[in-house]
N, C-alpha and C positions, 0 to 999 in steps of 0.2 A: 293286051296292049291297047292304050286307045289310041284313036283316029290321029289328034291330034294333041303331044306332048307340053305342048307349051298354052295350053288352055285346061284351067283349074277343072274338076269336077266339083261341082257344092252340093253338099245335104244340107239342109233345113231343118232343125227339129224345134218344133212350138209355131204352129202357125196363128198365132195372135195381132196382136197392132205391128209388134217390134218385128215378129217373124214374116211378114208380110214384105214390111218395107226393104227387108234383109233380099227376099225373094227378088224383088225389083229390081233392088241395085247388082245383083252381082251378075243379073240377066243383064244388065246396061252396059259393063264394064267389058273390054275389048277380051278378057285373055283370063275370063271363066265365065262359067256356063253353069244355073242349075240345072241338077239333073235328077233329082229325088227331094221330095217332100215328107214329112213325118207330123203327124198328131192322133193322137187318140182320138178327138174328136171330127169322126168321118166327114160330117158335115162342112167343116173350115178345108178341109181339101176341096172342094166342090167352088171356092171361093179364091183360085189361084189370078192371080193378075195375066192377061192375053197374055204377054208373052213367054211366060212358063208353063203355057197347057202341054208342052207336048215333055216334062218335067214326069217321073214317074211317082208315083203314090204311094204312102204306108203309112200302118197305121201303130206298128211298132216298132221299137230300135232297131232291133235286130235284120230286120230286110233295109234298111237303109246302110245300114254299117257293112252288109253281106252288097250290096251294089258294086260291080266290076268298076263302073267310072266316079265313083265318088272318091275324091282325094283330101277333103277338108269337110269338118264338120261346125259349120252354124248352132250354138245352143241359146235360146232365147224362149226358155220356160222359167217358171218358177222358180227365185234363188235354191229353195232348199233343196230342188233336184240338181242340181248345177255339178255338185262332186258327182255324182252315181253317174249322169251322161257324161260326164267330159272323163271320166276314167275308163267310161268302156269302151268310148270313142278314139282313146287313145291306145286302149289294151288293141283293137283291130287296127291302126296304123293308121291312124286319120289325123292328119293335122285340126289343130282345135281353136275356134274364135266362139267364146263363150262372155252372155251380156254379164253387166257388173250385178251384184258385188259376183265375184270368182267364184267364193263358195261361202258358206254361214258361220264360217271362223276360222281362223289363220292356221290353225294345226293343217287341217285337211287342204287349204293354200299353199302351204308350202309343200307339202305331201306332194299333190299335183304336179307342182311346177317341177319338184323334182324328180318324178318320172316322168314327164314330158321330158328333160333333157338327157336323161337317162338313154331314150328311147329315139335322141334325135327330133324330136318333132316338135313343130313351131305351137308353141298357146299361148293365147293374146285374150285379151280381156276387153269387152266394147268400154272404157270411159272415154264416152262420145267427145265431151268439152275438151278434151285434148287432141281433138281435130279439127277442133274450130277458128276457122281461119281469125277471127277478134283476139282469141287468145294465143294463138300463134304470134301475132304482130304486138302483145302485152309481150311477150317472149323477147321476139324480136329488140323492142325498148327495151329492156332490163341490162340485153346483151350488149348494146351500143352504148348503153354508159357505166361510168366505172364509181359512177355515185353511192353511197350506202342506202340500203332499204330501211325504211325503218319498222312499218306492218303492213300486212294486208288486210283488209276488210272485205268481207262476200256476206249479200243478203239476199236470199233464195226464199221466200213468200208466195203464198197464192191460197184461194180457198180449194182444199184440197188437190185432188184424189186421193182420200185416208185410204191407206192402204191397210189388209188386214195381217201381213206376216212380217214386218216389222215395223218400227216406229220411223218417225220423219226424219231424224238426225243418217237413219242408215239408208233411208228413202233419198233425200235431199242433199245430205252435206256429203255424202260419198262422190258426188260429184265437184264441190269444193273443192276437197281435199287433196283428190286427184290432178287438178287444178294447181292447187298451192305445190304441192310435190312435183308437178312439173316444171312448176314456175323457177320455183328455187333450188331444181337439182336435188333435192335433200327431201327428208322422213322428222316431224315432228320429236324432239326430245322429250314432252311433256303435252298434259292436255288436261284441261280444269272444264267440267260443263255441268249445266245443269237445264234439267228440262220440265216440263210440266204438261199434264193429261188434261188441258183445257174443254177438250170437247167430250171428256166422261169418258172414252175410249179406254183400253185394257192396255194402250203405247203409250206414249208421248209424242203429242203432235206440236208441241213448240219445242225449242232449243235453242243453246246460246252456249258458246262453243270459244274457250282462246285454246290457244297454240302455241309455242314456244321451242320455233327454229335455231337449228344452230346460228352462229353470232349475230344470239339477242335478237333475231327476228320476230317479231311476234304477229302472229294472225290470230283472226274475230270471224265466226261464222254464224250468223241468225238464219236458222231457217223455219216456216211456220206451213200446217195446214189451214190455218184459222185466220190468215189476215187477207181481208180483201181487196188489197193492194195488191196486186203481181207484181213480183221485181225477179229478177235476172242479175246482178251487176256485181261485178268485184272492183275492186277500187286498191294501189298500190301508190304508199304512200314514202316519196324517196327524199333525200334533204334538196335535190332541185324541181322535184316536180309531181303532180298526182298522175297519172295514167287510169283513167278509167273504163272499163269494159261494160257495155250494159248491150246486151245479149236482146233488147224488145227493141233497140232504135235501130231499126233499120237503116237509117240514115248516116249514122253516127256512131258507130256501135262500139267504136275506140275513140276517148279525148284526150289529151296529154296538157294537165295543167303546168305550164312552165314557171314555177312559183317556190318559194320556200325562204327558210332563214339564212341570212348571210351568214352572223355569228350569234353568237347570245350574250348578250352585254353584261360584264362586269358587274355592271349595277342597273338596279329598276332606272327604266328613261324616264328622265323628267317632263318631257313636254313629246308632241303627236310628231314634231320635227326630227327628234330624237326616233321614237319609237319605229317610222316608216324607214329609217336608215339602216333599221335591222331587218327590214322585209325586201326578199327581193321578187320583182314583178316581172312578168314577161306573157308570151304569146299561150294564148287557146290552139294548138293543132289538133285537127280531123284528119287524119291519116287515112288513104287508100286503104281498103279491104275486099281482098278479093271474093266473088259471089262465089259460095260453092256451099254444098252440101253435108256439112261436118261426117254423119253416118254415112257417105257415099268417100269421103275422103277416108275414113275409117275401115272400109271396105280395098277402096286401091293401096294400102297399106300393107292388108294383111296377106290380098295377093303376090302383092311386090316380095312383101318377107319368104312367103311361101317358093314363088320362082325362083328367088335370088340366094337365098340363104341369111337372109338380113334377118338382123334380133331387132320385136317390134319394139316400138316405144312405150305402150303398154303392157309389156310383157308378164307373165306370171309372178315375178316378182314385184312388178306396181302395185297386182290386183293383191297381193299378200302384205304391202307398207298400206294400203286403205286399210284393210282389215286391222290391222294391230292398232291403226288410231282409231278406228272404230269402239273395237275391242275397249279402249284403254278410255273411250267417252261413256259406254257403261259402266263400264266400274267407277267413274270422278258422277257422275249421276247418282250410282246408289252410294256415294258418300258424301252427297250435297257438295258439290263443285270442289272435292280434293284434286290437287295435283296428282296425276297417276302418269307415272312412269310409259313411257310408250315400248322399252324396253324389258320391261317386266312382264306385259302381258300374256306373252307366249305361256310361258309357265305359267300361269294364273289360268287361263285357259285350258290349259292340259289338265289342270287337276280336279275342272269344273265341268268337263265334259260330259256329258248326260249318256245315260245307258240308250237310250233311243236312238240319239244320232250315230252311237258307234254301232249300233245293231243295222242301222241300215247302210252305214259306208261296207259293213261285210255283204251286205246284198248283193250289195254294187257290181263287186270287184266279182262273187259269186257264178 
């Protein structure tokens, strides 16, 4: 029994950049406590932030998962390890907060999610941008008016970090997506992309991505390793107004253009008189945005769910609607930007599964 019931135990497992910063915050937060660390590489244990030194050590699963006070388990390694730890972390009773993508395809997504519920226990999926307080308050706007959407737009650029185990669209726009799926309540019907291996790489590191929400929404996703512009910004575009999130302005990081068309005239306007009488103008607002730390707000979530019994917001089934649009972006890629079904992937996927990966989800579970 431990000391004290209403203070989390956390394991750690991947002490990397992400695993790191995982360690900090959960040591910050009033009502959990790391208490175990995991990585293979001994070395990165020796590297613990002051106040988790007194945090215990390992250097494999199984003495983290066998720890008396650990009640949840942090996964922030490698996607393709992602199923094999979050199943065994769950087979031993540990609640699970594992980074995106969930797993490296929807079958073993949903698999997951549905023994986690099976089993009672909370699994949440870090898509950070859905803590973040900009997009929160784009949320918030969309709720306060009863205006029609017409698209969204997200453009997510920078020169690199080329990643070597998958390409930029599963890199980049999983974060998008997550994003638009929050936004809108809803899961893409449809998805046309195409992409290109600009930098000689064995992925594609550009893309260019539409979307086609239920009623008639449509979203636009660009995201690049190769362009050296940095951009951050999604942009929603409604018949009163644009709302835009740009994630690098500190300042500013939500605008809300109050602008759009009155009606659409009968016929071509004749003269500039005419034509401005179908525009209708109004104010630039910069909306308060509260200072906070999305991955720390991501963190007092999954405690809260854990305490309370609340179903997170990114729950196993988000991390499993990314993947099918995932999913459903390589397949419209290797057919030069066809529309592919987002509904059909499941199956498409199930019959394309590689003997490798099913040889190591039996590891796993082993």
């Amino acid at each position: 029994m431990r000391a004290n019931p209403d203070v989390l135990g956390v394991g750690i497992v991947g002490c990397g950049y992400w695993g790191m910063n995982y360690v900090r915050l959960f040591d910050e937060l009033p009502f959990s406590r790391v208490v175990c660390v995991c990585d293979k590489r001994a070395e990165r244990l020796s590297d613990l932030p002051r106040t988790a030194q007194d945090a215990d050590r390992a250097t494999e699963l199984e003495a983290l998962l066998a720890h008396p006070d650990v009640d949840v388990v942090v996964i922030c390694t490698e996607a393709s390890t992602h199923f094999a730890l979050a199943t065994r972390a769950l087979i031993a009773g540990k609640h699970v907060l594992v980074e995106k993508p969930i797993t490296t395809n929807s079958h073993d997504a949903a698999e997951l999610t549905s023994f986690a519920k099976s089993l009672g226990l909370i699994l949440m999926v870090g898509h950070t941008f859905v803590y973040n307080s900009g997009v929160r308050k784009m949320k918030e706007c969309i709720q306060q008016c009863s205006e029609p959407i017409y698209y969204l737009d997200a453009c997510r650029t920078n020169l690199g970090p080329v990643r070597r185990d998958v390409n930029a669209l599963w890199d980049l726009a999983t974060h998008d997506i997550s994003i638009f799926n929050y936004l809108l309540d809803s899961v893409p019907l449809w998805v046309s992309a195409v992409g290109s291996k600009v930098l000689g790489s064995a992925r594609e590191d550009v893309g260019f991505v539409s979307l086609g929400y239920p009623n008639n929404i449509l979203g636009h996703i660009h995201v690049s390793w190769a362009d050296p512009n940095k951009a951050r910004e999604i942009a929603i575009v409604c018949s009163e107004r644009r709302i835009v999130f740009n994630d690098l302005n500190g300042l500013e990081r939500v605008r809300i253009f109050e602008k759009g068309i009155c009606s659409v005239p009968s016929a071509e306007p004749q003269n500039f008189g005419e034509y401005q009488l179908v525009l209708r103008d109004g104010d630039i607002l910069s909306p308060r945005i509260p200072a906070s730390e999305p991955l720390k707000e991501q963190c007092k979530h999954f405690v809260d769910c854990v305490l309370n019994g609340k179903e997170p917001i990114t729950g196993g089934e988000s991390g499993y609607d990314v993947l099918r649009v995932l999913e459903a972006i390589n397949l419209s890629m290797e057919q030069q930007g066809a529309h592919v079904s987002v509904a059909s992937t499941l199956s498409l996927v199930q019959r394309t599964d590689n003997a490798q990966e099913n040889t190591s989800h039996e590891q796993a579970v082993a």
